[in-house]
N, C-alpha and C positions, 0 to 999 in steps of 0.2 A: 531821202536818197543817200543822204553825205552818212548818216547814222549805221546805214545798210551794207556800206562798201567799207565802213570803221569794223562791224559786226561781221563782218564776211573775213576782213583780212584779220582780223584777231583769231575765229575760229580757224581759219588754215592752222593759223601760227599754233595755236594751242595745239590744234590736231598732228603737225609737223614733230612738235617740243615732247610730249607724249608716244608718236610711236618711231622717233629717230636712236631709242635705246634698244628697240626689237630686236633687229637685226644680229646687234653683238648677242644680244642675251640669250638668243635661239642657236647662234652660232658655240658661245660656252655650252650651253647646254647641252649640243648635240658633241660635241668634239672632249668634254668635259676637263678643258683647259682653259685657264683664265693670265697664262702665261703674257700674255702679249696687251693685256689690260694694264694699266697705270693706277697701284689703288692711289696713289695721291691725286691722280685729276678725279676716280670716282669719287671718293673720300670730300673733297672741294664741291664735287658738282652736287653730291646728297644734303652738303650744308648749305650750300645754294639755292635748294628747293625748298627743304626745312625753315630757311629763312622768309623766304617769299612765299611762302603758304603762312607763315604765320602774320605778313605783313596782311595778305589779305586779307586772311581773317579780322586783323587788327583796324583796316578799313571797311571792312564788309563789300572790299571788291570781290564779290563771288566766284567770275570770270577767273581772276587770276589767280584764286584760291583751288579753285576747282583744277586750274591746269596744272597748277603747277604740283598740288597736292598728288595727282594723275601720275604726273613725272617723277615728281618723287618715287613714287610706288616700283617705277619702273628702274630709276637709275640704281634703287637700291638694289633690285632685284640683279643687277649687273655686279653689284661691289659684294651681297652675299655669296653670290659663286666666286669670286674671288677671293674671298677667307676660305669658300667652299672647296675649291680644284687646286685649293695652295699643292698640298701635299702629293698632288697628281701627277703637278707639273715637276716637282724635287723627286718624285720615283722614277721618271720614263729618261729626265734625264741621268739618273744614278746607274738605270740598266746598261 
């Protein structure tokens, strides 16, 4: 049971850690402005999951390989629109 409620609340969390970059990414995406993102906390958080994916790996914790591997995918997907909408955000404020 103790195994089951470890495995429960790990998946939330994994599930949580995965789709809590959605929101912003869909939000750049539609507005095609990445003005109001920070690439230094993304820039942090992408070495942070690169890190921890690779410790996984490095233990054959799957679990945390898997998620955070997940996340990565995701936070990157946030910091490439923001190289991406650089030049978007320097036109509309220029007009």
């Amino acid at each position: 049971m103790t195994g089951d409620v470890a495995t429960l609340i790990g998946s939330a969390a994994a599930i949580c850690s995965i789709t809590s970059f959605a929101p912003q990414a869909y939000k750049i995406w539609k507005e095609r402005d990445a003005s109001a993102v920070s690439l230094k906390t993304y820039s942090l958080t992408v070495s942070c999951f690169i890190l921890w994916t690779i410790y996984g790996v490095m233990t054959s914790a799957w679990p945390v390989t898997v998620a955070n591997a997940s996340a990565l995918v995701m936070a990157s997907a946030v910091l490439v629109m923001k190289w991406r909408f650089r030049d978007a955000a320097k036109s509309a404020s220029d007009a």
